[in-house]
Steps between C-alpha positions, in 0.01 A plus 500: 500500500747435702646862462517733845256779286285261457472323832466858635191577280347165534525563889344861494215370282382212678705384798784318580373137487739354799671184403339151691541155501282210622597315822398135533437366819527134574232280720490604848630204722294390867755691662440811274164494543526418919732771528308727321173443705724607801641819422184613423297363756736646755516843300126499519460409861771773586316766285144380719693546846593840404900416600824584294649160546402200579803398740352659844190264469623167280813340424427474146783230496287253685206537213478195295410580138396154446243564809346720311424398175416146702238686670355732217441196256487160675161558653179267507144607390463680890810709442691285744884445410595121369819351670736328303674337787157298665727458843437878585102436455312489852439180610162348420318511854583905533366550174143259588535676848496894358284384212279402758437781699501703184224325316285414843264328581629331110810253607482292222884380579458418859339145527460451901159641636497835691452583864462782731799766489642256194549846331655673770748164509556532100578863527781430790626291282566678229627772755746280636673414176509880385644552831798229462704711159814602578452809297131681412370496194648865403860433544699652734717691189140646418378624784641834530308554118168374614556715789498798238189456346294564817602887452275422184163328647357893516554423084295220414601419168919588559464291808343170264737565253828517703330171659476316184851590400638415786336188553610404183830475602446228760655161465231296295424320771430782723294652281291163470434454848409888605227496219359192662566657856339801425224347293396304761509729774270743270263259451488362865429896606220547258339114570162563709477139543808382660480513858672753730893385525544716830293535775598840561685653156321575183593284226660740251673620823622140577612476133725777535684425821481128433754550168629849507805369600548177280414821206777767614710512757873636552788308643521738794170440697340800627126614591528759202547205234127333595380822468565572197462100340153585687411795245677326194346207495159647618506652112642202346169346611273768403692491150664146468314438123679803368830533703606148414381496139776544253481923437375476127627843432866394589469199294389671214714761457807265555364257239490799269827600587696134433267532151694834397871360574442216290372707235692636212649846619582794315823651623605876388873601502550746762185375700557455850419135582191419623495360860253277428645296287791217607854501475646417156566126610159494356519595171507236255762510196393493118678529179639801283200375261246535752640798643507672161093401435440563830655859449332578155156393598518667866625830295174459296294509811652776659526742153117386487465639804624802440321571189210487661617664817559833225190417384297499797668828641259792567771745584712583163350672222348375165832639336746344755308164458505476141867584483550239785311205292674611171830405673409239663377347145781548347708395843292157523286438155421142594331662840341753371324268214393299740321749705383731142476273264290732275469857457151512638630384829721755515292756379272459803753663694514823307137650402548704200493860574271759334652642228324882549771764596470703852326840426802687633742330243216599190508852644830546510522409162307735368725812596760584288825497545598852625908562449690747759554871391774688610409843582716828550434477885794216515751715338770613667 
């Protein structure tokens, strides 16, 4: 078997079965996974914006992997990120203050009574300490990407999903405190009880110019920037429960994707590698034994494969696929019994065929056999 005639026949009748082996992968560390949830959240969010890199919007340098897998998992019942480090939450009285105004005429966590205009005092208040960061909630190093998505708004759904993406790359903390932001200046917009902030401004008007600027902002101050913090967070508001949700369609298909590497892989000589999977740092190292099973039973799979692959195939004739299986039983016996293990199986393949003769072979047949006279005409 080992003969060149006969690998050339065995390859005409059924196929070259390539040679493989199995790769192991080893568990994927935090980092692995972190880093993972970064290249493709940033090749996602690239693909949404429509750009061929990445680098005239975002320095992708300044993403924190560990920001975003923070932010897609550590997460309370209302989808609100969970801080690990509890002297980055807002203090108490901001959060009794917006939680407040949010759930009016309900302030369950303010204990002194009311007065006249105390809600107009409550919501300066909160102002005020928005007002006081150093740096708005969308860092400075993300600005120029938020910026991009307002080409999108005309898109509805592009425009939520480049949102969620790229609000998933905030700084946990961030994140945290522009869901409650945002929440709360929804809910003040919509509330038909809470008396007028402004005398003279409509309350979802007042929202918008009271925090556009604590929201987005550049570092260079110009009319253009409120502007266009104006129109972005406008939308966040009208589309806070989706844009700072974690995108579910992301998640999943990067979950799936860590599954596969640390799956078993199949690896075919003279396959290019597959960009998906990780460098070989990753592989994990067995024994000749194991190998050797490994190989044998893998080999089982694939010839089984095959088999039925032959089997299956619409294209070649009866003739070509009976020769086909013959070699392949004698090629692989232990295969082939496996998938035929009686003749009945195999006969369902191959009807018999009707044993009557064509008319035009009986008819010919019947006339004799007429030999060739020479006549005088073909003398010279």
């Amino acid at each position: 078997q080992n003969s060149e005639i006969w690998y050339k026949r065995h390859s005409i009748a059924i196929g070259e079965v390539p040679a493989c082996k199995l790769v192991f992968r080893r568990e994927l560390t935090q980092k692995n996974i972190e880093e993972i949830w970064k290249s493709m959240a940033l090749s996602r969010l690239q693909k949404v914006l429509g750009l061929d890199s990445l680098d005239e919007v975002l320095d992708t340098k300044l993403v924190n992997s560990k920001h975003i897998v923070q932010n897609a998992y550590n997460v309370n019942k209302q989808g609100i990120v969970t801080l690990e480090d509890k002297s980055k939450e807002l203090p108490h009285w901001i959060l009794s203050a917006m939680k407040c105004l949010a759930n009016w005429p309900s302030c369950s966590d303010l204990k002194q009574p009311t007065y006249a205009g105390f809600e107009r005092d409550v919501f300066k208040t909160i102002v005020d300490y928005f007002d006081q960061m150093k740096e708005p909630l969308l860092p400075f190093c993300f600005f120029d990407v938020f910026v991009s998505v307002l080409g999108l708004l005309q898109k509805h759904s592009k425009a939520v999903e480049a949102l969620q993406i790229s609000c998933l790359l905030l700084p946990p903390e961030n994140r945290k405190r522009l869901q409650l932001l945002v929440r709360m200046m929804a809910r003040i917009s919509l509330n038909k009880d809470l008396p007028p902030l402004s005398e003279s401004v409509r309350t979802r008007t007042l929202m918008v110019q009271a925090f556009s600027h604590c929201i987005l902002c550049s570092k260079d101050e110009i009319d253009l920037d409120e502007l266009l913090a104006a129109k972005l967070v406008s939308f966040l508001m009208d589309n806070y429960q989706e844009i700072l949700s974690v995108p579910s369609a992301l998640k999943s298909s990067i979950e799936d994707h860590v599954v596969h590497l640390q799956r078993v892989q199949i690896k075919y000589a003279g396959a290019d590698t597959d960009a998906t999977f990780l460098p070989p740092s990753f592989c994990h190292q067995i024994s000749m034994e194991e190998f050797e099973y490994q190989k044998a039973t893998g080999s089982q799979e694939q010839l089984a494969a095959l088999l039925e692959e032959i089997v299956m195939n619409k294209e070649i004739s009866m003739k070509d696929k009976k020769k086909k299986l013959k070699q392949f039983q004698k090629s692989y016996p232990e295969v082939y019994r496996v998938r035929f293990p009686t003749p009945e199986t195999e006969a369902v393949l191959f009807p018999e065929k009707s044993k009557q003769k064509p008319p035009i072979l009986m008819w010919a047949l019947k006339k004799p056999f007429q030999p060739f006279h020479r006549t005088r005409s073909f003398r010279m």
